[in-house]
C-alpha positions in Angstrom: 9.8 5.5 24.7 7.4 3.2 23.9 7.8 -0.5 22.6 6.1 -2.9 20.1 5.6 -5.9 22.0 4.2 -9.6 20.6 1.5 -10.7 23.1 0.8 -14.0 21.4 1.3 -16.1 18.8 -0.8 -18.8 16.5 -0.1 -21.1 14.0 -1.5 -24.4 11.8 0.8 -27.2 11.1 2.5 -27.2 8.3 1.0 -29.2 5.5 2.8 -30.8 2.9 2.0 -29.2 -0.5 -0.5 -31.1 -2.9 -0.4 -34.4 -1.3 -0.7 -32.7 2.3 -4.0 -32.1 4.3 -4.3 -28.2 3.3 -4.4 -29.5 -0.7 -7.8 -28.5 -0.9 -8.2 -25.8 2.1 -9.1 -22.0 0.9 -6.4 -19.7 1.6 -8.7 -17.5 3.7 -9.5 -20.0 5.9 -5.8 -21.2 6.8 -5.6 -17.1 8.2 -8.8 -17.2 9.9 -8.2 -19.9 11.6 -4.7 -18.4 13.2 -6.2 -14.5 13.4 -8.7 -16.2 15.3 -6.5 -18.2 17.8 -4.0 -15.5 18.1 -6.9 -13.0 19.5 -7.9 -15.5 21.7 -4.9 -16.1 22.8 -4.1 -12.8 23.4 -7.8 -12.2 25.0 -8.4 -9.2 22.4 -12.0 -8.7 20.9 -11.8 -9.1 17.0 -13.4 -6.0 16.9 -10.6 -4.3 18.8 -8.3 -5.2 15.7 -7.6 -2.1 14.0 -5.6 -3.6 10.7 -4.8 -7.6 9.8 -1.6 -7.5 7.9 -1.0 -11.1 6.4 2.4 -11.6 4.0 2.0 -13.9 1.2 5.0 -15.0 -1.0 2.3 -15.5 -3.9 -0.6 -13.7 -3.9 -3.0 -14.7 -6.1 -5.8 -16.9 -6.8 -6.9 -19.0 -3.0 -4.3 -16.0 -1.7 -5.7 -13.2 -3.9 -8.3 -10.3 -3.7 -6.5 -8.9 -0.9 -6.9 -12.3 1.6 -5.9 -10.4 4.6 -9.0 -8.9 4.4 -10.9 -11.8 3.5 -9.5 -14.0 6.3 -10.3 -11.4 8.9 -13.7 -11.0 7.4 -13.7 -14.7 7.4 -12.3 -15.6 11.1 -15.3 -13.5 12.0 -14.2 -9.8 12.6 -16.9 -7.2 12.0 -16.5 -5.3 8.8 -14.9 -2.3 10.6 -11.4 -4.2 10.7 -9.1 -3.8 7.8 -6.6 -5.6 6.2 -3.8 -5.8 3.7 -1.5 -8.1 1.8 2.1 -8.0 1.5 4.6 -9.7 -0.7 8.5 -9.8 0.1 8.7 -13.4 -0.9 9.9 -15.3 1.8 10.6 -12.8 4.3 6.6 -11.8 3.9 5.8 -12.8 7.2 8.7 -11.3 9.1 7.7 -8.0 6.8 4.5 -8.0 8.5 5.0 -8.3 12.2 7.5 -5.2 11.3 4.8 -3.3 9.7 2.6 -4.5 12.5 4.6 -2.8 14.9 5.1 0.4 13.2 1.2 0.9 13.2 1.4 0.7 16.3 4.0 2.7 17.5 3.9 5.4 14.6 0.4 5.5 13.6 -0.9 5.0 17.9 -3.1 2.3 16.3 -4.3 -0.2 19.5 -4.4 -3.6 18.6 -2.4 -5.1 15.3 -2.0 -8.2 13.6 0.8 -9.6 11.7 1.4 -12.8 10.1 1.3 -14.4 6.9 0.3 -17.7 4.7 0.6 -19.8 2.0 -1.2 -21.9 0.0 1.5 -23.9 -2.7 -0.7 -26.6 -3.5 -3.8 -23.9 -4.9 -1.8 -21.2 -6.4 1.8 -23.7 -7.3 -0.6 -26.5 -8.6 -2.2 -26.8 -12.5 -2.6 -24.7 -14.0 0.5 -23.0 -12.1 -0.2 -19.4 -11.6 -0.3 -16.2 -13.5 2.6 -16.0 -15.9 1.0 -13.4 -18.1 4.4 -11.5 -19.2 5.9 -12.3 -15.7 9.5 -11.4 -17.3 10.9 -7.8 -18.1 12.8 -7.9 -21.2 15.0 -5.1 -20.2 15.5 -6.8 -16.8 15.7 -10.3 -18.6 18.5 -9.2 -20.7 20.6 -7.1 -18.0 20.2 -8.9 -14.9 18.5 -12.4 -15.6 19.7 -13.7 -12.5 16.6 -12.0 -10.7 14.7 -14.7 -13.0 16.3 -17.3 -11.9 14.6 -20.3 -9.9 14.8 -20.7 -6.2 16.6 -23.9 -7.1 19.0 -22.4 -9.9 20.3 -19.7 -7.5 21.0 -22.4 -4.9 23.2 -24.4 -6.9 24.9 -21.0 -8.4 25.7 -20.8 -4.0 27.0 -24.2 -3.9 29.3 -23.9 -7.0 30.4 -20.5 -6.0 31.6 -20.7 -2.8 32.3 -24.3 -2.8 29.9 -26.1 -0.4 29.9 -29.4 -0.4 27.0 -32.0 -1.7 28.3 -33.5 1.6 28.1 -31.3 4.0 24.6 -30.0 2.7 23.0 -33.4 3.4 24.8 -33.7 6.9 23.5 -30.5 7.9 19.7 -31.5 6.1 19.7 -34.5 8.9 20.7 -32.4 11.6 17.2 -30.1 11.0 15.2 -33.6 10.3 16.7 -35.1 13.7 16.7 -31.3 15.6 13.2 -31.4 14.4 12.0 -35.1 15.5 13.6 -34.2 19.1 11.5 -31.1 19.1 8.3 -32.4 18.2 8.5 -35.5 20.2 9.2 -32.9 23.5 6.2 -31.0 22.1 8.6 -27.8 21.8 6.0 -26.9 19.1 2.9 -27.0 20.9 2.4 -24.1 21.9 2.5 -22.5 18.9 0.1 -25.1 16.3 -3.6 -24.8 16.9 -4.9 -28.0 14.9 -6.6 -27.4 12.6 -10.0 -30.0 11.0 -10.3 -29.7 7.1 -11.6 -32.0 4.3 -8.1 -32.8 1.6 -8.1 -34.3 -1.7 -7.6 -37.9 -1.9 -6.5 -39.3 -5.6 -7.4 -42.8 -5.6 -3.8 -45.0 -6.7 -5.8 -47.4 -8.8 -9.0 -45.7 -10.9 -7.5 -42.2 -10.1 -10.5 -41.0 -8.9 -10.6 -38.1 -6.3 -12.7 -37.7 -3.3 -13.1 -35.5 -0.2 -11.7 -36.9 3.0 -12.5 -34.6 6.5 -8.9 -34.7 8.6 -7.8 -32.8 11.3 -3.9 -31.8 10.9 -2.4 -31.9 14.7 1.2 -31.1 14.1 3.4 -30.4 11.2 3.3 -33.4 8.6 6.5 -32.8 6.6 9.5 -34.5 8.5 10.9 -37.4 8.2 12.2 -38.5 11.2 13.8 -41.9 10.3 15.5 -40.1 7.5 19.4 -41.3 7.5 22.2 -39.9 5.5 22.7 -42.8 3.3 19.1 -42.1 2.0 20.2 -38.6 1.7 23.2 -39.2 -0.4 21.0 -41.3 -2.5 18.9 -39.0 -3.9 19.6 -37.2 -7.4 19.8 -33.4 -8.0 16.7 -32.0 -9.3 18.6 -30.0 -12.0 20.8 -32.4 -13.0 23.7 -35.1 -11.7 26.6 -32.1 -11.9 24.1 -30.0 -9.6 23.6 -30.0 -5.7 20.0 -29.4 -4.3 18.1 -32.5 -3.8 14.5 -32.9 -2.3 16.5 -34.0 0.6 18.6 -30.7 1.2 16.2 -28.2 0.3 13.1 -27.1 2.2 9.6 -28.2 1.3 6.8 -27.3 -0.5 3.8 -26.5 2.1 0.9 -24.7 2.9 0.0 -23.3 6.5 -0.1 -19.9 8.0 0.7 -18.1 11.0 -0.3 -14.8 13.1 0.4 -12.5 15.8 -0.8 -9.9 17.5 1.0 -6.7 18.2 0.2 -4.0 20.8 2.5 -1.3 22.8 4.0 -2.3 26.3 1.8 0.0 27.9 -1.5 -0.9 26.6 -0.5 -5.2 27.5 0.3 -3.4 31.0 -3.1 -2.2 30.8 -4.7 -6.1 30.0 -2.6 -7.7 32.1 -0.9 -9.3 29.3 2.7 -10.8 29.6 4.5 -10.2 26.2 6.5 -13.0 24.3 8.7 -10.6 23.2 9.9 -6.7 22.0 10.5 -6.4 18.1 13.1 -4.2 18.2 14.1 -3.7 14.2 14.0 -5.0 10.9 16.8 -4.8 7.7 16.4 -5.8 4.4 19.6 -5.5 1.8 19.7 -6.4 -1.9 21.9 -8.9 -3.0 23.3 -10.5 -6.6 19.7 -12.1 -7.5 21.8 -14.8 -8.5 22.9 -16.1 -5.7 20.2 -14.7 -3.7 20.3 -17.2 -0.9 23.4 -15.5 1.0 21.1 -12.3 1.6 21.4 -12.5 5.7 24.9 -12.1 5.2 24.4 -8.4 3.9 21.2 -7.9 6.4 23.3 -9.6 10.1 25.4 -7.1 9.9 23.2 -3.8 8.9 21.0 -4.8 11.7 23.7 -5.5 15.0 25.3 -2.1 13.9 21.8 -0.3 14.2 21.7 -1.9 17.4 24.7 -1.7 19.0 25.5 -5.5 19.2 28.1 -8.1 18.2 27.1 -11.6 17.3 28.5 -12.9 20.7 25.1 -10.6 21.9 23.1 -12.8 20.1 21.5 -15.9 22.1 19.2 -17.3 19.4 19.5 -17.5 16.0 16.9 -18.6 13.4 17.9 -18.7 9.7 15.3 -19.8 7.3 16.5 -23.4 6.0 15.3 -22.7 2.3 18.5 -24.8 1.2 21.0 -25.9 3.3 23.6 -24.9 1.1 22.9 -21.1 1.9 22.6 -22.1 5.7 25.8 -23.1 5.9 27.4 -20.7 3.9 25.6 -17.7 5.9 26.8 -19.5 9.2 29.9 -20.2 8.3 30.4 -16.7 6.9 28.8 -14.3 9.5 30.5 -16.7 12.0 27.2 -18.0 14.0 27.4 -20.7 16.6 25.8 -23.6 15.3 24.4 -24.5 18.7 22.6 -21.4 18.5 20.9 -21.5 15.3 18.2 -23.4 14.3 18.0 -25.5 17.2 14.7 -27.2 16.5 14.9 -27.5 12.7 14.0 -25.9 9.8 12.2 -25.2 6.5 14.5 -28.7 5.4 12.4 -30.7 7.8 8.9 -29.1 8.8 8.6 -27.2 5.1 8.2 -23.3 4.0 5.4 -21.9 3.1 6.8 -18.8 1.7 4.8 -16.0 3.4 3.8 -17.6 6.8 7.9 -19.0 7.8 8.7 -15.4 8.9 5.6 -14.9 10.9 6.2 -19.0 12.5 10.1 -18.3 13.3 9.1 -14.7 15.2 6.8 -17.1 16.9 8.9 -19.8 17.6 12.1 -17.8 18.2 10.4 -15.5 21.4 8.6 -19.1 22.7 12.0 -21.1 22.6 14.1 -17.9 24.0 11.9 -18.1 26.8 12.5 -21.4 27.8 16.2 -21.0 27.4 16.3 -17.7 29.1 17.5 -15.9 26.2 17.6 -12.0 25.6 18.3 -11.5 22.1 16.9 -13.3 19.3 17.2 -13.0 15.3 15.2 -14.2 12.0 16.8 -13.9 9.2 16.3 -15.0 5.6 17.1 -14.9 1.8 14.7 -13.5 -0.3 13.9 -14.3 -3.5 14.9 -11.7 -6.4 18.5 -11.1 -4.1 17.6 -9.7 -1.0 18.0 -10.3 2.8 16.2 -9.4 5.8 17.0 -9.8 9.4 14.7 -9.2 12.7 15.6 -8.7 15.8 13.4 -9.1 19.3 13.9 -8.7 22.4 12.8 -11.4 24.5 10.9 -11.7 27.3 11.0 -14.2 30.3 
């Protein structure tokens, strides 16, 4: 039987939203530059590419009109490659690199890309999106929760089930200082292809803005000399009998992230030595409420489909949207914490919603390679109540 194996993998650095070096930088071109790099990578033809299938958590505006199309279009692909868009919030990347791999092995299709990207500082900034009757009334009345903000559900988590303010912020250094160790042994390189683009720059005094041309090397976001006290320090955004802080949740960013799917036989053909074997994807629905416990309902649909235990499991790699539903997903499915998220997270380096699925598939095969893992899973909550968990096989 044949298998749907990642052959490579490309990503920017992560950008901090509005502020950041991507505040000014078209959607389109954050894709095109890592479709590009990922077929280069990978030594495929653009042209070879049947279907670009990018995830985006909001699609719209800098992200809209279909941008998988329009990045491939604009990375320089002849007209004769397609693309698509997908939204499944913040599992939109993981989403893709599934669907990638079903094209190929279902549909015979050669050469696929998955991925996704984000862009919080065009589509997230003034005037703030497309609310045009956003909310269902019905749905309003009868299940509001699926309403609620990222940030509202969070603390619902930590009031629910009882995890601490403490413990969130202990475990928010650990990803800043897992993350600092990683990047200063340049565990990341491999993935980030820098990226040069011109940002916005607000002037502090006369509040003018100009155009500054920067090139974005690594990922901006984390703070490396952050320190508990600081973290204890800093006031919940929705109020002082609440949680989540800007220090315990992930950040706002812009970036993206691709890679390119083929069958084992056809990278036997090129010569090509895979990163990896997706294996399988599950999503579950959850109480939208309280949507950040999601893997908890997708861990356990996915090792049964597969035949494995958590022991199986050598790498773990849960999506750091808050820390509070980290740990509560840890805690509850019963993961080692010295196998999950052992460079960091979305608390230090940031999540852009539809590229973090696409950058931990990426990340998870490169660092199970150098630990000599076998088994690797992303998972992560999705907004609206909903899980989803990935597993890959992973090659040496």
């Amino acid at each position: 039987m044949a298998d749907a194996v990642i052959v490579s993998t490309a990503r920017t650095p992560i950008g901090k939203a509005f502020r950041g070096i991507f505040n000014d930088t078209h959607g389109a071109d954050m894709g095109a530059h890592v479709i590009k790099h990922a077929a280069e990578r990978a030594k495929v033809d653009l042209g070879e590419i049947e279907d670009v299938i990018m995830g985006c958590g909001a699609p719209e505006g800098t992200t809209g009109s279909n941008v998988a199309r329009v990045a491939a279009i604009r990375a320089g692909a002849p007209v004769n490659v397609s693309g698509v868009t997908v939204n499944r919030f913040c599992s939109s990347g993981l989403q893709t690199i599934s669907m990638a791999a079903q094209r190929v092995l279902v549909d015979k299709a050669t050469v696929v890309i998955g991925g996704g990207l984000e862009s919080i500082s065009l589509v997230q900034g003034p005037p703030g999106g497309n609310k045009n009757r956003l909310v269902n009334p019905w749905v309003q009345e009868h299940v509001p929760g699926i309403y609620h903000s990222m940030i509202q559900t969070a603390d619902t988590v930590a009031a629910r089930y009882k995890v601490s303010r403490e413990a969130q912020d202990e475990y928010s250094l650990q990803s800043q200082l897992r993350t600092a160790a990683a990047q200063q042994a340049g565990k990341f390189d491999d993935e980030i292809v820098a990226m040069e683009t011109e940002m916005l720059v607000i002037d502090k005094n006369t509040k003018e803005t100009s155009k500054k041309k920067t090139k974005l090397t690594k990922d901006e976001g984390n703070r490396p000399d952050t320190t508990l006290e600081g973290l204890s320090k800093l006031q919940p955004v929705m109020g002082p009998d609440k949680w989540i802080t800007a220090g315990n949740a992930s950040q706002l960013s812009d970036g993206a992230s691709a890679a390119v799917v083929m069958s084992d036989a056809e990278a036997a053909k090129r010569g090509l030595n895979p990163l990896g074997i997706y294996k399988g994807l599950v999503v579950a629905g959850c109480e939208p409420d309280e949507m950040g416990i999601g893997p908890v309902y997708a861990v356990p649909k996915l090792l049964k489909r597969f035949g494995l235990k958590m022991d199986d499991i050598d790498l773990w790699e849960l999506n750091e949207a808050f820390a509070v539903q980290v740990l509560y997903c840890r805690d509850k499915l019963g993961i080692d914490p010295a196998k999950l998220n052992v460079n960091g997270g979305s608390v230090a380096v940031g999540h852009p919603y539809g590229m973090t699925g696409a950058r931990l598939t990426g990340h998870i095969l490169q660092e199970g390679r150098r630990r000599k893992a076998k088994w690797g899973v992303v998972t992560m909550c999705i907004g609206g109540g909903q899980g989803g968990a990935g597993l890959f096989e992973i090659y040496q």
